[in-house]
C-alpha positions in Angstrom: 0.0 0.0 0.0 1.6 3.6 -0.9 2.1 5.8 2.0 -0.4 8.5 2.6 -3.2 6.3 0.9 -6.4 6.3 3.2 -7.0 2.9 4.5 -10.3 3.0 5.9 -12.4 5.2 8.8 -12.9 4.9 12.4 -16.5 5.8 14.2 -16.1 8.0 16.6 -19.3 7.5 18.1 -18.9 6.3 21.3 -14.4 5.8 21.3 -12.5 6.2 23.3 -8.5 7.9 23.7 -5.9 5.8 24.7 -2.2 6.9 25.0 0.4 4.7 25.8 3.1 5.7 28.6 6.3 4.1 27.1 5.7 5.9 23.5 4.9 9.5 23.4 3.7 9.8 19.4 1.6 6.6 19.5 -2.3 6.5 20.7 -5.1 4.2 20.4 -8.9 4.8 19.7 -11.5 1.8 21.0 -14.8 1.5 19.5 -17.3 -1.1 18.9 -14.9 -3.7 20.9 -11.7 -3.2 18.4 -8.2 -1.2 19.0 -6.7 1.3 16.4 -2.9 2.3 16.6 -2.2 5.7 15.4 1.3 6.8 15.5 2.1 10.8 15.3 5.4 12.5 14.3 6.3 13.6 18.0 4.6 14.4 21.5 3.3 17.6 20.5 1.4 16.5 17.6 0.2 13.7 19.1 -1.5 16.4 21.7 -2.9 18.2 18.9 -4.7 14.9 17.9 -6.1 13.6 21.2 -7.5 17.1 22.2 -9.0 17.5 18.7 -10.9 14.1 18.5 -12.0 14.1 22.3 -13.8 17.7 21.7 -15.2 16.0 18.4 -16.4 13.1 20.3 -17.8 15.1 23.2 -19.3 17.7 21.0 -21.0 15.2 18.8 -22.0 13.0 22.5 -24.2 16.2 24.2 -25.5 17.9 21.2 -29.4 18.5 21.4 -31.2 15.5 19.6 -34.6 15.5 19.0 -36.7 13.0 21.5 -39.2 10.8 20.8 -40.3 10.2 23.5 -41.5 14.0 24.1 -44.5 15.4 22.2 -43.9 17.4 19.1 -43.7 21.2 19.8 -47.1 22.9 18.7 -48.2 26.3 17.7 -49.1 27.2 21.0 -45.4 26.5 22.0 -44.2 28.7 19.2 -46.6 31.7 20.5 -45.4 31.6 23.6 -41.4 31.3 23.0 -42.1 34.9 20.7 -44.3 36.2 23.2 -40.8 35.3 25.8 -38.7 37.0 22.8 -41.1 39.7 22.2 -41.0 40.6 26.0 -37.4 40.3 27.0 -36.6 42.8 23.5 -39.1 45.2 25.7 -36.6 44.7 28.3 -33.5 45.5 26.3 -35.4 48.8 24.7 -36.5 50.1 28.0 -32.4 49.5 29.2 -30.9 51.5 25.9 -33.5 54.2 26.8 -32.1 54.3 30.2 -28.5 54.2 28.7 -29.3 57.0 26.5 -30.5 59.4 28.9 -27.5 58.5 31.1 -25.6 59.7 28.3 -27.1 62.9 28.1 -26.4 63.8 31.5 -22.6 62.9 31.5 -19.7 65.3 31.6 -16.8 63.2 30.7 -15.8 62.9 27.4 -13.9 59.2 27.7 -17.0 58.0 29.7 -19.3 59.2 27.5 -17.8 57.9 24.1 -17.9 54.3 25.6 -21.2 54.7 26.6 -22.5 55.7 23.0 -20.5 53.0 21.7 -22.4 50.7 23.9 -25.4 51.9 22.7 -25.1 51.8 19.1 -23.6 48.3 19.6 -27.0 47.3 21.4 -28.9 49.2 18.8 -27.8 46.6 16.2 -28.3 44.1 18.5 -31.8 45.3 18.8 -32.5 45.4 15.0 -31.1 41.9 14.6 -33.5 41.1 17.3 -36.4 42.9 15.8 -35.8 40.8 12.2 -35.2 37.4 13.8 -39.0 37.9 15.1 -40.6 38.9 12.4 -39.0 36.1 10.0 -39.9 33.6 12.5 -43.6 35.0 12.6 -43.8 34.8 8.7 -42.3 31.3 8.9 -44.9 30.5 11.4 -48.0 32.3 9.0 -46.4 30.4 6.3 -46.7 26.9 7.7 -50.2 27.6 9.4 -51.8 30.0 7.9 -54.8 31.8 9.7 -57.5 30.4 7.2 -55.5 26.5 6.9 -55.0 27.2 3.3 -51.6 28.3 2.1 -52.1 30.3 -1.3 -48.6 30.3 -3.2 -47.7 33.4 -5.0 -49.1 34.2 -8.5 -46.6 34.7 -10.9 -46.2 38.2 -12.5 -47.7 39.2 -15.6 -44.5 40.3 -16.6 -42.6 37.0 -15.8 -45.0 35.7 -18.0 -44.4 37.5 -20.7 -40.8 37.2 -21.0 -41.1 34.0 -22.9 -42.1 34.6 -26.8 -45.4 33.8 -27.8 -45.1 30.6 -30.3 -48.6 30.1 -31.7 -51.9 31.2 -30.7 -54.6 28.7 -29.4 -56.1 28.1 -32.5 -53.1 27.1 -34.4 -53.9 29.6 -37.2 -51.8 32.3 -36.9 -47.7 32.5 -35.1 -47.3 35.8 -33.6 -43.4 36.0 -32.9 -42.3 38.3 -30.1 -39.6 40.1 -31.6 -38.8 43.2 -29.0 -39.3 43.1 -25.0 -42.5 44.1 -23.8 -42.5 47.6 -22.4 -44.3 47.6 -18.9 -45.8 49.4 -16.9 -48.3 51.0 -20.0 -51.9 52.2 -19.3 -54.4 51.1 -21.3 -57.0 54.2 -21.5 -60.9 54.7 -21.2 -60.6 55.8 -25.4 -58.7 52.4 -26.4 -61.1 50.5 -24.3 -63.9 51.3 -25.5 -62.8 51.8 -29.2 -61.8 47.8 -28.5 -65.1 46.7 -27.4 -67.1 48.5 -30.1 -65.4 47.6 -33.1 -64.9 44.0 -32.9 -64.2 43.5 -37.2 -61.6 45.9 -37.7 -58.1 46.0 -35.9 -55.2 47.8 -36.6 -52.2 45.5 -36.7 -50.0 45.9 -33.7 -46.1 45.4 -34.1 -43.6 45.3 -31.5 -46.3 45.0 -28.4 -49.0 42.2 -27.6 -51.5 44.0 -25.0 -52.6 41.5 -22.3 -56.4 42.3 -23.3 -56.4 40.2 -26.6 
């Protein structure tokens, strides 16, 4: 086998770190009832390999997992955690308010510099606040909406209308699209009703379909 070729994976799920006292660049990882020998340039690098795959294999042991066991969250759950958020972003509001007129009053320049830099830090803090809210109250409308039907969104007449028109429906006449449709144009009361009462005779129209035919 060439050197540096990989020769296989070990789960970390569940190992365990062994080092062995006579050898300071070898070390061992048990799982699943077998023993892997790893041997590392020196002491130090060795180090930088246990510490690196014990923090994997604790971060990857306590990370939140969902339970079974436990009922699913519902909406009423959701309500109340943004009602918590909604509440404690009072809190914060009411406390840069306070900070604010602290500010006024002060005297010292150093002291007051820091504090305004406090507050315009916390001022971001409470727009990012503010957002996170809001998106998680559309996400929530989105998935249950008020009326239990979720209407997607209707596509533009304009995005429509960026694909050329091939053939009309009754196959008699191909009307190519040959220049991009100028939008925003009102149609006016005169070409309206011009339209409707002359139904035989119709100017040909080049460069623009109107929606109306």
């Amino acid at each position: 086998m060439i050197r540096g070729v990989r020769r296989g994976c070990v789960r970390l799920k569940g190992a365990v770190i062994g080092i062995d006292d006579e050898d300071d660049s070898t070390f061992t990882i048990t799982v699943d009832g077998k023993t892997f020998h790893f041997q590392a340039r020196d002491a130090e690098e060795r180090e930088r390999w246990i510490r690196g795959l014990e923090d994997t294999i604790l971060r990857h042991a306590h990370r939140m997992r969902w339970d079974a066991t436990k009922p699913a969250p519902s909406v009423e759950d959701f309500d109340k955690k943004l009602t918590e958020a909604d509440a404690y972003l009072q809190i914060i509001i009411d406390q840069v308010k306070a900070l604010e007129l602290r500010i006024d009053r002060m005297t010292d320049p150093e002291d007051k510099a820091r504090c305004q830099s406090i507050r315009d830090q916390a001022n971001e803090m409470l727009e990012s606040i503010k957002h996170s809210i809001v998106l998680l109250q559309i996400a929530k409308n989105t998935a249950h909406p008020v009326n239990g039907i979720f209407t997607a969104p209707m596509p533009s007449f304009t995005d429509n209308m960026k694909h050329p028109i091939q053939q009309q429906e009754g196959g008699a006449d191909a009307v190519p699209l040959t220049s991009p449709v100028q939008t925003g144009i009102e149609v006016g009361a005169e070409c309206v009703e011009s339209r409707c009462g002359s139904t035989s005779s119709r100017s040909p129209v080049t460069g623009m379909i109107s929606p109306f035919f």
